[in-house]
N, C-alpha and C positions, 0 to 999 in steps of 0.2 A: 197053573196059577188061577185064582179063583175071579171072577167079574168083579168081584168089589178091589180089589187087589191092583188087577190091571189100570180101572178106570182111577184108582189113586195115584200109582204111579202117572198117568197122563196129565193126571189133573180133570179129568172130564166125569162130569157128575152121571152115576149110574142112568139117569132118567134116558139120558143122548144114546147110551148105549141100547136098548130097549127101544128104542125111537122104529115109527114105521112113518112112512111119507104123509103127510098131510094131505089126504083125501080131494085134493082137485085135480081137476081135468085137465091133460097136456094144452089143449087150448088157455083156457087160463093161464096155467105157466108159463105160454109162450109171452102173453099179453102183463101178466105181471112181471117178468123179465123185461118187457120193454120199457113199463112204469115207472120199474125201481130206475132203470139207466136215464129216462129223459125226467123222474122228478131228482137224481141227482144233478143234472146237466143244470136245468131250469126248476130250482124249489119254490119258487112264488105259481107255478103252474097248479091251475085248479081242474077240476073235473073240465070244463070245456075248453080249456086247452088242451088237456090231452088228449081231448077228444079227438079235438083237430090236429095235433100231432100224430097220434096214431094213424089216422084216416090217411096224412102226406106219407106215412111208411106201410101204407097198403091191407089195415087194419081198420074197417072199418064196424066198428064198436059204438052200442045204443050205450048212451051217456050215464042210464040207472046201473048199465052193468062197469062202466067204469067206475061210478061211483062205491059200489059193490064190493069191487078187487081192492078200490083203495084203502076202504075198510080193515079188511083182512090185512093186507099190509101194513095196517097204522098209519098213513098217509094222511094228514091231514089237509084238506082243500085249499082253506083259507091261511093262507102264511106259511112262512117258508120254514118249518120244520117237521120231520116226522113227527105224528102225534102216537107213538107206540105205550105210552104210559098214560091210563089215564087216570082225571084227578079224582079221590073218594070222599065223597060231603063229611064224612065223620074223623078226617083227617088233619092236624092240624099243620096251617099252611106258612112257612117263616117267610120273612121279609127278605128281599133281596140288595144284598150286604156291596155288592162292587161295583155301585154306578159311581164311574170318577174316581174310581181307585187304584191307583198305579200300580204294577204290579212288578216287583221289586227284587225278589227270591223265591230261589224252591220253596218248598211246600208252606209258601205263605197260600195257596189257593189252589185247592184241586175239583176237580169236576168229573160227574159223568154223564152218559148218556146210553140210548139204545136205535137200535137199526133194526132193520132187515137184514138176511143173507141167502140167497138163492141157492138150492141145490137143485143137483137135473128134476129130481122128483120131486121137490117140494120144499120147503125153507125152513130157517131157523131164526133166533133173533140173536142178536152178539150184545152183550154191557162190556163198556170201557172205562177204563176211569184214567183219568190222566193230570201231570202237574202241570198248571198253565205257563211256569215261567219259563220250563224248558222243555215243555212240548212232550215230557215221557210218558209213556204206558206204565202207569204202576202195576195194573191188574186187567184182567179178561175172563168173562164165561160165554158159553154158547146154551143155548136152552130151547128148547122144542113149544115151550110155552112161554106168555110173557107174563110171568107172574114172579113175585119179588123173592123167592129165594137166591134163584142165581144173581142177583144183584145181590142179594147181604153178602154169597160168598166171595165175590170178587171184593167185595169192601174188608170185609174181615183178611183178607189175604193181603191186601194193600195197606193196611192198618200193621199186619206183622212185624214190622221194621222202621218203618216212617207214618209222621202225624202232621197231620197241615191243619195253621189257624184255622182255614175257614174252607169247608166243602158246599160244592156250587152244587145247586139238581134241579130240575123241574119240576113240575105239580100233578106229578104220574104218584099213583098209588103205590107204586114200589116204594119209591122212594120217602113217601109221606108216613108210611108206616111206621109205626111206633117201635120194630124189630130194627128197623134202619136208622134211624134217627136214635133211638135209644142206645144203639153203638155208637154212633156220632158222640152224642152228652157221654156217654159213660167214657170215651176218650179226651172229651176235653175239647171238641172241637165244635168251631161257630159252626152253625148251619145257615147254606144262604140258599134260597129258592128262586127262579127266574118267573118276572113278572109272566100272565097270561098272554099268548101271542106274541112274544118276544124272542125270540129264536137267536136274534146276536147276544144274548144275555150270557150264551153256552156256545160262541161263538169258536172255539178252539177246538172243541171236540165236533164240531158240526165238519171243520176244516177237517178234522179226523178222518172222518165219513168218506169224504169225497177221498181223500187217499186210499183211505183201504178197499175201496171200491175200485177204482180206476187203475190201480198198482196191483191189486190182488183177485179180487171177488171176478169182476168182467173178463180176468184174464184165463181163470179156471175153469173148470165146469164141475163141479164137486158130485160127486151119487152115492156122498152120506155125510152123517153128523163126524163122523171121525176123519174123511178124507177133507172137510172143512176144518174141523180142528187143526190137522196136520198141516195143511196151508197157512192158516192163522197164526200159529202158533209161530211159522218160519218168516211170516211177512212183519209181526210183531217186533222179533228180535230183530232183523233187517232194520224196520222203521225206527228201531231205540239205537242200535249199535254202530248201524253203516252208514243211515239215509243223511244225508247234509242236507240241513234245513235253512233254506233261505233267510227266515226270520231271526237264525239264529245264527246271523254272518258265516252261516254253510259249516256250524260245527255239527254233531249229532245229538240229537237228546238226553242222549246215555252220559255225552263229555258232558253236557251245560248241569246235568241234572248230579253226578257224582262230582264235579269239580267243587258244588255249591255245599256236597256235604259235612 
């Protein structure tokens, strides 16, 4: 069976398969494996905090080079969200549509977002897109880069079936892009962008984060883009199918999100 063939059936874009480890130092990775875990724990932590975090778990790290790592990881210093997307001046930027807006039914409002994801030798980035009212995973890609195709494919994949009033995003380049946004309009759908520095704006998929992190990522140790795929892909359906969600009087994603359709 041919590589384009296989990575269809999976769903995983050729690129991942062709993937070699991102060029840093096992030191590094140690030190950005701790990052991702205490800027998940504590997201308002900046460069000197984790400084000083690091330094209490025996790590002790010159500040330009934490600054450095967080870089690379999209970590943004100031305010409590990853900054993995960033904004492009020639982009145009929409207003943000859900302050004070109740949120009422499925696919009145979907969002996405991007992360980090650790592998032993080196990382990848994950896009999720998910419906606010009942918490589902419409769609997922993994991508070696963070550059906007794997986001238009997981939109066009989530777009195959279901359409929501009004999609939420940041003011990451991916998303600003006229490839992205121009599926948005050609479906009929508002587009809404969260204010600069606003991190609760996309506050449902950020909750995302800390789950699939905590539930899945911290608990593997992945040494590739396909044995992260494979865990993803099983913690995904778990998180839609099995997981009873508090918010959701302990139903599953899956029930609140097909019950509504």
């Amino acid at each position: 069976m041919s590589v384009v063939r296989q990575c269809d059936l999976l769903g995983l874009p050729r690129s991942s398969f062709y993937y070699t480890p991102v060029p840093v130092s096992e030191t590094d990775l140690t030190l950005m494996r701790r990052l991702d875990e205490q800027y998940t724990a504590t997201p308002f932590y900046g460069s000197r905090r984790m400084q000083v975090a690091l330094a209490a778990q025996g790590s002790v790290v010159n500040r330009k080079h934490i600054q450095r790592l967080m870089r690379v990881m999209g970590l943004e210093a100031i305010g409590p969200k990853p900054r993995l997307s960033q904004a492009h001046p020639d982009h145009r930027v929409y207003p943000y549509l859900l302050r004070d807006v109740p949120i009422t039914h499925a696919d009145q409002v979907w969002s996405t977002d991007i992360t980090y994801v650790r592998l032993r030798h080196g990382f990848v980035y994950l896009v999720a897109i998910m419906d606010w009212f009942s918490r589902y995973v419409l769609a997922w890609e993994l991508s070696v880069t963070v550059d906007g195709q794997f986001c238009l494919e997981a939109l066009q994949r989530a777009l195959a079936t279901r359409r929501p009033t009004i999609f939420n995003t940041d003011q990451g380049a991916q998303f600003t892009s006229d490839a992205f946004t121009g599926v948005l309009r050609a479906a009929g759908v508002q587009i809404s962008m969260d204010g600069r520095g606003r991190a609760l704006d996309n506050v449902f998929v950020e909750r995302l984060w800390r789950s699939v992190k905590y539930e899945e990522i911290y608990l593997r140790d992945y040494d590739s883009v396909w044995a992260a795929h494979r865990g993803l892909a099983r913690y995904f359906s778990f998180y839609n199918q099995e997981r009873p969600h508090q918010s959701l009087d302990y139903r599953t994603p899956a029930a609140v999100y097909t019950q509504a359709a």
